[in-house]
N, C-alpha and C positions, 0 to 999 in steps of 0.2 A: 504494500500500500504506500504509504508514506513515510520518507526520515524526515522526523519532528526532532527540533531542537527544545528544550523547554526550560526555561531562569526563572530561579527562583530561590529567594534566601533560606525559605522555608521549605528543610528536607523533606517534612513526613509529608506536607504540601506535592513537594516531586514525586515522593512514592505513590501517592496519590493518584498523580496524574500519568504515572507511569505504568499502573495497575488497568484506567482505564483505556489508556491508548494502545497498549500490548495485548490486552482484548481486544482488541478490532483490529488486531492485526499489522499496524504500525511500529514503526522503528525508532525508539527515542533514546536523545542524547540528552546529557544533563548537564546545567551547569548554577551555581549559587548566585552570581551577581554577574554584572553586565560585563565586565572589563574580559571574565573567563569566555561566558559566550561568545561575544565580539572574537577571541582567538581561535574557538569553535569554528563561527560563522566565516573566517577569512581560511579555514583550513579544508573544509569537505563544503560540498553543495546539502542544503536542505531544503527539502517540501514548504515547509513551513515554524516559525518560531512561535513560540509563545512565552510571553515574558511579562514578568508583576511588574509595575510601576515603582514601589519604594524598596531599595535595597542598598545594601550598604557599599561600600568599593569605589563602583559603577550602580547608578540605579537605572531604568528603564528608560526615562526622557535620554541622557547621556547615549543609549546603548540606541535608542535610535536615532537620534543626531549624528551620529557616528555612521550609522548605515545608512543613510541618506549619503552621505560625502563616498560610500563607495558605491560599485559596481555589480553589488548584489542583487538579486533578484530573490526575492520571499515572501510569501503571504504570510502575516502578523495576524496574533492574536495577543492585545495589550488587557492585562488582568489585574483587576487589584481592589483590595478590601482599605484602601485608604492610608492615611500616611498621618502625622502628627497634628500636622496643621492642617489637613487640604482632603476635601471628600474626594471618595472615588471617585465620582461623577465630572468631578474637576481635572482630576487627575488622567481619564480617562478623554478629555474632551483636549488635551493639550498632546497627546500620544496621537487621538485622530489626526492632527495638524499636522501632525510628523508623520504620516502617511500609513498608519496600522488601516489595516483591514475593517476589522473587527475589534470587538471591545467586550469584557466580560467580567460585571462586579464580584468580588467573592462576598460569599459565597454561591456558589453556582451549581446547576446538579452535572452528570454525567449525561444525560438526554441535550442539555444545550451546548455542549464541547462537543457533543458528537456531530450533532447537528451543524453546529457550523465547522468544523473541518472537512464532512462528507461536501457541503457548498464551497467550500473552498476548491477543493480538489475537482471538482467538477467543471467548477470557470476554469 
């Protein structure tokens, strides 16, 4: 099916999403915060990323500002349960800017990640 990349600071979060994507068959890489992904993403080709918004290192606004300035090609899925000061909704509205796809507050179920990556992969 698909090699998915997936960032996120929050391990049991990656297991998580690691449990439901290797269910459907997909191939996922992992990485904790953006600076790692970004190394990920300039090293193999991926289907698609999916990546939380606040993390520490590298957070997600940074890790696609950074992809914007390359040559990558990737369908995005920008996630996140909010940050200290800034709603999801804000948070997520600043990641559209920067060209994600897709957008997905946590808590989320596994029927709406499915769903939108099977639309993904179909465009």
């Amino acid at each position: 099916m698909a090699h998915i990349l997936a960032i996120d600071d929050d391990v049991q979060f990656l297991q998580y999403l690691v449990e439901i994507l290797t269910e459907e068959g997909h191939y996922v890489e992992l990485a904790t915060d953006g600076s790692k992904g970004m190394t990920l993403l300039t090293q193999k080709p991926f289907d698609i990323l999916i990546t939380d918004i606040f993390m520490p290192v590298k957070d997600g606004i940074e890790l696609l500002r950074d992809l914007k300035k390359t040559n990558i090609e990737i369908k995005i899925i920008a996630i996140s349960g909010g940050g200290q000061n800034y709603s999801p909704d804000m948070a997520l509205s600043v990641a559209e800017m920067l060209g994600t796809n897709k957008i997905l507050i946590k808590p989320f179920t596994k029927i709406d990640l499915i769903t939108i990556i099977n639309e993904m992969l179909k465009s």
